[in-house]
N, C-alpha and C positions, 0 to 999 in steps of 0.2 A: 122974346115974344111971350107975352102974357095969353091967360088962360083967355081964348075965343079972339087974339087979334091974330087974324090970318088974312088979310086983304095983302094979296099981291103976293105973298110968297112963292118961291119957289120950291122945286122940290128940295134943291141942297139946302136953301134955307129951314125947313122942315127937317132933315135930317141931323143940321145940326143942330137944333132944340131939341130933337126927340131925346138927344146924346146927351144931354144936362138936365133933361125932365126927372130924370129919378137918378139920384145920387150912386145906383146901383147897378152896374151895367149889370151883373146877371145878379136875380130877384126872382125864385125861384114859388113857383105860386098861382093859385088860380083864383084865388080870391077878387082880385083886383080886375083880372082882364074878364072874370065871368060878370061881373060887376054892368061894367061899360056891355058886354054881349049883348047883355039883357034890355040894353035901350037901343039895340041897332039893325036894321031891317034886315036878319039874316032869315034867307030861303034855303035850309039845308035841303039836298037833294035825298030822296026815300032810297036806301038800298046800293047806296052809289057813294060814300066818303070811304077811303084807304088811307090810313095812318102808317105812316113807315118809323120804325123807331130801330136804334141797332149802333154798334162805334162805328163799323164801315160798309161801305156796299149804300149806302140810302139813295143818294144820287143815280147812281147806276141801277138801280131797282126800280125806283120812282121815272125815269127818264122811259127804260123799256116797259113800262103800265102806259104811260102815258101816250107811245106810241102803239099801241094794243089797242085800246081804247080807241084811241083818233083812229085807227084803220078800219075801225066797227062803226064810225060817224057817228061817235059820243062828241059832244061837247065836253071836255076836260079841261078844270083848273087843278095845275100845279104851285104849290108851294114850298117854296126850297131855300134852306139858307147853308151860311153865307153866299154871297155872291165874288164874281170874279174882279169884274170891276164896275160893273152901274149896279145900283140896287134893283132897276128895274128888271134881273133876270131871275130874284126871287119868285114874283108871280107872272104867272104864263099863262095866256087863254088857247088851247088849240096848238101850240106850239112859237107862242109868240109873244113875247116880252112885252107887259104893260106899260104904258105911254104915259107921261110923268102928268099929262093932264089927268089922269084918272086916276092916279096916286093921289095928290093935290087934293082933288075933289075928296076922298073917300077920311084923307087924316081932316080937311074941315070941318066934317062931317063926327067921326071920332073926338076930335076937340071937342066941337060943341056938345056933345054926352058927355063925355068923360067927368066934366064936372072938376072936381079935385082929384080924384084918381089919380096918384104918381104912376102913370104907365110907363116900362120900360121901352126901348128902342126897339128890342124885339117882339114886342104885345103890340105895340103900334103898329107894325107889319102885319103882324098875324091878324089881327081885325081888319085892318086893309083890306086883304085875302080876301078873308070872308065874305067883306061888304063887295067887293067886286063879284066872286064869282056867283054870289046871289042877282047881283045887276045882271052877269050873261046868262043866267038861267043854265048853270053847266048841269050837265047830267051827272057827274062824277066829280069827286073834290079829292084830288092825289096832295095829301098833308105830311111835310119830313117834318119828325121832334126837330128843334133844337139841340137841345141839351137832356139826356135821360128818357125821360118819359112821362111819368106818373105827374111831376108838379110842371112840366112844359105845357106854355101858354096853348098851341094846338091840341091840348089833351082836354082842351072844354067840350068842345065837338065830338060827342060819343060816335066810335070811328063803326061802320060796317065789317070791317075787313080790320084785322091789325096783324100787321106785319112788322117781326122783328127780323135785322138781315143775322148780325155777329154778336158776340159778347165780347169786347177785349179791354183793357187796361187805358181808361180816360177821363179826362174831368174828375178822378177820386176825390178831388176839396168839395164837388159838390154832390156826388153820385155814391162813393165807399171807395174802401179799400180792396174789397175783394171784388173777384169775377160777380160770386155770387149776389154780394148787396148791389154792383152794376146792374145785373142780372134783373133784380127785383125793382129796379129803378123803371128803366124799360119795360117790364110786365106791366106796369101802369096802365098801358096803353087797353089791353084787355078790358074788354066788356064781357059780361053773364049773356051768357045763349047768342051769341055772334061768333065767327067762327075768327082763331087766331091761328099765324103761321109763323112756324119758325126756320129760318135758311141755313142752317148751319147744323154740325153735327160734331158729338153730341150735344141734345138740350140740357141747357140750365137744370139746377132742380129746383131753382126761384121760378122759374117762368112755368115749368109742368105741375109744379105746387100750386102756386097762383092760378093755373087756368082749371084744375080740378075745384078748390075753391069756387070760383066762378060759374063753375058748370058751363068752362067754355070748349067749345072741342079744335083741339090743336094740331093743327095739320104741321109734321114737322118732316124734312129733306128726309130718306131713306127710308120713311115708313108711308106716313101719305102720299107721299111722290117721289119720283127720283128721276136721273138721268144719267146718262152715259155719253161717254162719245166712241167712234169708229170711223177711224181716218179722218176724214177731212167733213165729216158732220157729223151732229149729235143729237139725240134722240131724248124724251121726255114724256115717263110717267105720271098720270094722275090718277084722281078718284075714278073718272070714268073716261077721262081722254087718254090717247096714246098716239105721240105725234114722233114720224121718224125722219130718218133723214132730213133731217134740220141744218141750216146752214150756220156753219160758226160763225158767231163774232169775231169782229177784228183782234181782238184780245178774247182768246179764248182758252185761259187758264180755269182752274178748279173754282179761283173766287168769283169769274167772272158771270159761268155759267151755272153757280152758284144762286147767282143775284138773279138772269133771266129765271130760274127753276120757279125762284120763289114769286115775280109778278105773273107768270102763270099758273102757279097754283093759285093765287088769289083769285084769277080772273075768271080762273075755272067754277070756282066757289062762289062766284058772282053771277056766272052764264058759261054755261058750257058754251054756248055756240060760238062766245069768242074769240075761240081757239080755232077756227078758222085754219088751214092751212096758208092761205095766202094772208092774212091779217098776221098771224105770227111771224108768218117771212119776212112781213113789210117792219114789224117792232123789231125783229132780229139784227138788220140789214141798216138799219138807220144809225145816223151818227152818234157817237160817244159825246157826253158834255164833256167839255171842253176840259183842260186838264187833269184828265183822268188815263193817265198814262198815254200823253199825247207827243208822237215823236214826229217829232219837224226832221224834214230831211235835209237839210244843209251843212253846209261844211264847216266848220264844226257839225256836228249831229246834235239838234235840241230833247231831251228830253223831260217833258213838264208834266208833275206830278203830283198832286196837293196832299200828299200823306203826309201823316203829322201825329199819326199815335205809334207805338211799336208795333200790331197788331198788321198797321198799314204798310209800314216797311219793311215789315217781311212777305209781306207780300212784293210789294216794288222790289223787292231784292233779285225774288224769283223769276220777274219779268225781263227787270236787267239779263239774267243769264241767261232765258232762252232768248232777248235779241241779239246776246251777242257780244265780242269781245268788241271792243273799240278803241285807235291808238292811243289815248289817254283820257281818261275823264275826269273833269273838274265839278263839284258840286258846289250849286249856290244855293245856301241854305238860309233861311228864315224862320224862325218858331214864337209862339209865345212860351211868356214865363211858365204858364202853368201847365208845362208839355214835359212826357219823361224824356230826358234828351239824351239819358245813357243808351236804354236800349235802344232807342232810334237809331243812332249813331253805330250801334255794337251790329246791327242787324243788315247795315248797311256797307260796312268794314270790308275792306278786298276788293269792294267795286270802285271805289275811285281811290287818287293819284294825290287830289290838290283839292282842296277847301276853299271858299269864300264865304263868308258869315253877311250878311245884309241885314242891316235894321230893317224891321217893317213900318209899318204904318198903323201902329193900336196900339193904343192904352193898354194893352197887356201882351206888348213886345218883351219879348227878353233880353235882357243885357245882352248886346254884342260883343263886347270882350268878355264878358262870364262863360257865353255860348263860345265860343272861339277855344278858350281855355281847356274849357272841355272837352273840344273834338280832339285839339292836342295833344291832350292827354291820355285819350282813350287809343289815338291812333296812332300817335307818334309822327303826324306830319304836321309839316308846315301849314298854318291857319292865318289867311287875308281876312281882314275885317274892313267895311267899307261901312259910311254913313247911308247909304242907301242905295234902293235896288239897283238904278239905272247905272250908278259907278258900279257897281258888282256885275254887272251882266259883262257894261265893255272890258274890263279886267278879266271874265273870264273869257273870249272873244283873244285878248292879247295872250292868255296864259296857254291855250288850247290849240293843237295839232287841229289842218285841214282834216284829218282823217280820225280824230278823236272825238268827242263829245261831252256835250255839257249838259248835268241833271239839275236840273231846277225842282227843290221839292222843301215840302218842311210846312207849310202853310198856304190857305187859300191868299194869304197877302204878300205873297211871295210871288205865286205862279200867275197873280192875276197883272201884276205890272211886268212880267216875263211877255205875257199874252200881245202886250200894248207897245212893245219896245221891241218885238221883233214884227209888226206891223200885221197880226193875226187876230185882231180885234176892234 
């Protein structure tokens, strides 16, 4: 497809040209996507865009705003990447995955700007976004980085609200080596006199450096806000709300409740009145996106989990233990290359039995028997390698005890053809 022939495409057709448009799958930069911005009919909303940037928790953060918001009868667009399995569950109006005619419509629209612009796959999306939730007239614009922060395509949009959830160990070929330079990748997001939050403890000294710089004021977990639980709910301080007896999450570990702490502190900082008791219940109470610690009950037991840094499996580790022992578990694992796979592997050690390695489906798959090798070695068990998800899944199916379980984790291109082959999507 040459620059401006779009008659009749489709949206896979579309997607597969975005993927050859710039030789660079990640192309780190704003130069280019602020470029095309500039000729595109965006209506940013006054006082109403949240940027979520962080290694884990964005989804889970970004999902409970989003229901916050809808139960105050905002219009909300959400923006969220990867996707599980359609691209269309990247942008959402209101809770509802855009419709491939209105993808369509918005990249012909982006083509014909762009001009020569080599835009990446993912700038393509993110102008997308934009141009849609300018079309719905949304009152609020819920934006996840990408990748970092600071040169991530979403980071053109000077955010109202930025919120970072965690700091941990990811993308270092693009982001650093340290916590800290991660750290300051992610403070990007930060604007001068907009207030910035951070979910986790303790902060950075990249992100409280940066936000003194700025003169921005940083509401971070145990000083501007905090929470607790007692028994079977759990409670939530802010600036000037105090909301108790709150009902837990389905998952209602430390990182979980965590993540809710922090889209209510934003929201606070946006409107108190959003905090609503019954508006919180209703964001509380709502469904988890989809692979994020999602356990199928069937015999084998499914559990699908799209962690894929160390940061995330030690968390997953933790969940593992309090659901429980199970009579054998088999892990079907997926990762790209550019993932640490010792500590992944090290942090997950003692909870399963049997391995299965599955190619995924990206140009920045890891080798299968590289990955395989590895588990072996670090674990000392026996490692299945399979050319692809769907043989991996029935393999573990034959390997696995009625009364055992099977984790599917390692990658969003793992758990998302998990999703499709046990017929929950």
């Amino acid at each position: 497809m040459g620059a401006h022939d779009t008659t009749g495409r489709s949206l896979a057709d579309w997607l597969r040209w975005q993927e050859s448009l710039n030789p660079r799958e990640i192309d780190l930069g704003l130069d280019r996507v602020r470029q095309v911005a500039e000729r595109l009919p965006l209506v940013i909303p006054q006082g109403g865009v949240f940027t979520i940037a962080g290694t884990n928790g964005k989804g889970s953060t970004a999902s409970c705003l989003e229901r916050l918001l809808m139960a105050n009868d905002r219009r909300v667009g959400l923006y969220t990447s990867p996707h599980l399995v359609r691209y269309n569950e990247r942008i959402r109006f209101n809770g509802e995955d855009v419709q491939d005619a209105r993808l369509v419509e918005a990249f012909e629209t982006i083509e014909a700007m762009r001009r020569e612009v080599p835009l990446t796959f993912f700038e393509f999306g993110t102008l997308a976004a934009m141009m849609l939730f300018s079309q719905e007239s949304c009152d609020a614009w819920i934006l996840e980085v990408g990748l970092g922060g600071r040169l991530d395509a979403v980071n053109l949009i000077d955010p109202d609200f930025s919120l970072i959830t965690t700091i941990g160990f990811d993308h270092q070929d693009w982001l650093g080596e340290t916590l800290e330079e991660i750290a300051a990748e992610k403070a990007g997001i930060l604007r001068a006199n907009r207030p910035g939050f951070y979910g986790d403890t303790p902060p950075p000294h990249a992100i409280v450096a940066r936000a003194a710089e700025l003169g921005t004021t940083l509401h971070c977990l145990g000083r501007a806000y905090a929470f607790e639980t007692a028994g079977a709910a759990w409670s939530w301080r802010g600036r000037q709300v105090v909301l108790d007896g709150l009902p837990l999450p389905e998952v209602a570990d430390a990182a979980q409740l965590r993540n809710a702490s922090l889209a209510l502190a934003a929201a606070e900082a946006c409107d108190p009145a959003l905090l609503a008791p019954g508006a919180v219940a209703a964001a509380l109470s709502g469904p988890r996106p989809a692979g994020r610690f999602q356990v199928v009950g069937r015999a084998p037991q499914w559990v699908l989990d799209v962690a894929h840094n160390p940061q995330a499996a030690e968390v997953l580790a933790g969940r593992l233990d309090r659901l429980g022992k199970a009579g054998a578990t088999t892990a079907v694992i997926g990762m790209l290359a550019d993932k640490q796979v010792e500590p992944f592997i090290e942090a997950l050690a003692g909870r399963v039995d049997r391995w299965i390695v599955a190619r995924v489906d990206d140009r920045r798959a890891s080798d299968g028997a590289a990955l395989a090798a590895t588990i072996g070695r670090l674990t000392g068990q026996r490692v299945t390698c399979m050319d692809e998800p769907a043989a991996a899944f029935e393999r573990a199916v034959e390997l696995t005890p009625a009364s055992g379980r099977i984790l599917c984790c390692g990658s969003f291109r793992i758990v998302g053809p998990a999703l499709q082959w046990l017929g929950l999507y």
